[in-house]
C-alpha positions as CSV (number, residue, x, y, z in Angstrom):
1,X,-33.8,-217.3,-38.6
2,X,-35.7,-218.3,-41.7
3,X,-34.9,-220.5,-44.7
4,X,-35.3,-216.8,-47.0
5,X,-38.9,-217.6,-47.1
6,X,-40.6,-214.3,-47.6
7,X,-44.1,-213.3,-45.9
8,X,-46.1,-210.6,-45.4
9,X,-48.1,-210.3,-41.7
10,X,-51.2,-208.3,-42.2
11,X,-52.7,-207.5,-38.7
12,X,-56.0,-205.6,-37.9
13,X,-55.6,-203.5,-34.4
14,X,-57.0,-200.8,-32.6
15,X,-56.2,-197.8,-33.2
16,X,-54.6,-196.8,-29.5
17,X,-52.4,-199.7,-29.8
18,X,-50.5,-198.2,-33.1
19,X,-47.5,-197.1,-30.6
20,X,-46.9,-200.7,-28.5
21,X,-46.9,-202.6,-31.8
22,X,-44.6,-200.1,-33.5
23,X,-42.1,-200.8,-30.0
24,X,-42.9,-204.4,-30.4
25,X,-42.0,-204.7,-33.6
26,X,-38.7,-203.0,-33.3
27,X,-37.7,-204.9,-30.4
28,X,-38.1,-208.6,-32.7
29,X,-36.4,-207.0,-35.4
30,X,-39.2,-206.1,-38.0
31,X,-39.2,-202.4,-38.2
32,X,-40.6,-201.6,-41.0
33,X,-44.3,-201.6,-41.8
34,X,-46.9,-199.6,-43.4
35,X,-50.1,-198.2,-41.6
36,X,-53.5,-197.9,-43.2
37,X,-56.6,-196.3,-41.2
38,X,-59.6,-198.3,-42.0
39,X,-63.0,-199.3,-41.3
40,X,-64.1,-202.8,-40.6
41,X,-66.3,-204.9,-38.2
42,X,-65.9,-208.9,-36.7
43,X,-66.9,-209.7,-33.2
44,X,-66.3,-206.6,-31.6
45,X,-70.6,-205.2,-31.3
46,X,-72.3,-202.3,-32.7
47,X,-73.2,-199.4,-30.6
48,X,-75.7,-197.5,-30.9
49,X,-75.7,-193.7,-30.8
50,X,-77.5,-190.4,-31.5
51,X,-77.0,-187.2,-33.4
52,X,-79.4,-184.4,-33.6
53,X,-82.0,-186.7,-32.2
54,X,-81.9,-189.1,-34.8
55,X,-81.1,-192.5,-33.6
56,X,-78.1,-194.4,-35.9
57,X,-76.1,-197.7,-35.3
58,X,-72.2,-198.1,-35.6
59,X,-71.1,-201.0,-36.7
60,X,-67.8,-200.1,-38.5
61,X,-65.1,-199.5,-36.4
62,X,-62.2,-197.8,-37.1
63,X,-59.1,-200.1,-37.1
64,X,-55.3,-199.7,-37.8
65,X,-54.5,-202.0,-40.7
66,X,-50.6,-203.1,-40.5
67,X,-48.3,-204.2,-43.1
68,X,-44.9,-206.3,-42.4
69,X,-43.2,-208.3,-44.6
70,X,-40.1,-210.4,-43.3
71,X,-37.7,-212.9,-44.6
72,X,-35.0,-212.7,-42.0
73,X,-37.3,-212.2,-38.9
74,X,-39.8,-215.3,-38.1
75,X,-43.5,-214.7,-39.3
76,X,-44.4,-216.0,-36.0
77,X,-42.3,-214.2,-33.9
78,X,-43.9,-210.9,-35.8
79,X,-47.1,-211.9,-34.6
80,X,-46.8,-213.0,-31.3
81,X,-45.0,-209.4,-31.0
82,X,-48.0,-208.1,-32.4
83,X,-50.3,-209.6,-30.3
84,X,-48.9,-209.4,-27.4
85,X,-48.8,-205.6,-27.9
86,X,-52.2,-205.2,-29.4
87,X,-54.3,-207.3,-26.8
88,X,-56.7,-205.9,-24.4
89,X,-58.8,-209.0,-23.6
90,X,-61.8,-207.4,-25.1
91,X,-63.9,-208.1,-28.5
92,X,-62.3,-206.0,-31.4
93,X,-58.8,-206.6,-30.4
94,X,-58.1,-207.5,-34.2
95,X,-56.9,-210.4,-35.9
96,X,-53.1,-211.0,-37.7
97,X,-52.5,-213.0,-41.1
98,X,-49.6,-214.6,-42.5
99,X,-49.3,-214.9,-46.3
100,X,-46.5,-216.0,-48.6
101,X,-44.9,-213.5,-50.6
102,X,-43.7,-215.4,-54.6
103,X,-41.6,-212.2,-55.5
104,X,-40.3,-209.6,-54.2
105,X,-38.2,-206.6,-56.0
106,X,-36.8,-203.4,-54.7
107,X,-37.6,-200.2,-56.8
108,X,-34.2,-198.7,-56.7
109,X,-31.5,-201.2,-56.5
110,X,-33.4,-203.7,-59.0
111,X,-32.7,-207.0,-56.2
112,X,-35.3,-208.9,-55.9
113,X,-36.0,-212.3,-53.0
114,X,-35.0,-211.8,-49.8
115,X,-32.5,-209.0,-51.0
116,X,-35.4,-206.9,-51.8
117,X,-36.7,-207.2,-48.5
């Protein structure tokens, strides 16, 4: 357990790895997250490909952006759930953050701190 700290994970995956995270994280007790489809690039190279004969470079990849925030369920054991699910052992794996949340408030009860969460 946690001392009612609250923090938000924010992990970069691949796309194909969406489902094993989403089992991971139900199985640690973090369920709830919000998915964003995005567009980034870190260590993982460019390829290059062609298209109508014109020669172009891809160097965005699309990721799957991931949301959690905890205050009952260790930040650390939300990414090591993550990671463990999300790793392939090859560049472009993604990368998981931890930040502190100061406030939290739910929209339709009105609690707010760990309540909210």
């Amino acid at each position: 357990m946690t001392d009612g700290e609250i923090q938000m994970i924010v992990a970069y995956i691949r796309p194909d790895k969406l489902s094993a995270v989403k089992k991971a994280l139900v199985e640690v007790g973090a369920p709830s997250i919000t998915v964003i489809n995005v567009s980034g690039r870190g260590s993982q190279p460019s390829k290059k490909s062609q298209w109508r004969g014109e020669e172009y470079t891809v160097d965005l990849h699309q990721k799957t952006k991931i949301e959690c925030v905890v205050a009952d369920v260790p930040a650390e054991d939300v990414v090591d759930a993550i990671s463990e699910a999300a790793r392939t052992g090859e560049p472009g794996d993604g990368k998981a953050f931890v930040l502190p949340v100061d406030e939290a408030r739910q929209i339709r009860t009105g609690k707010s701190g760990p309540d909210a969460v």
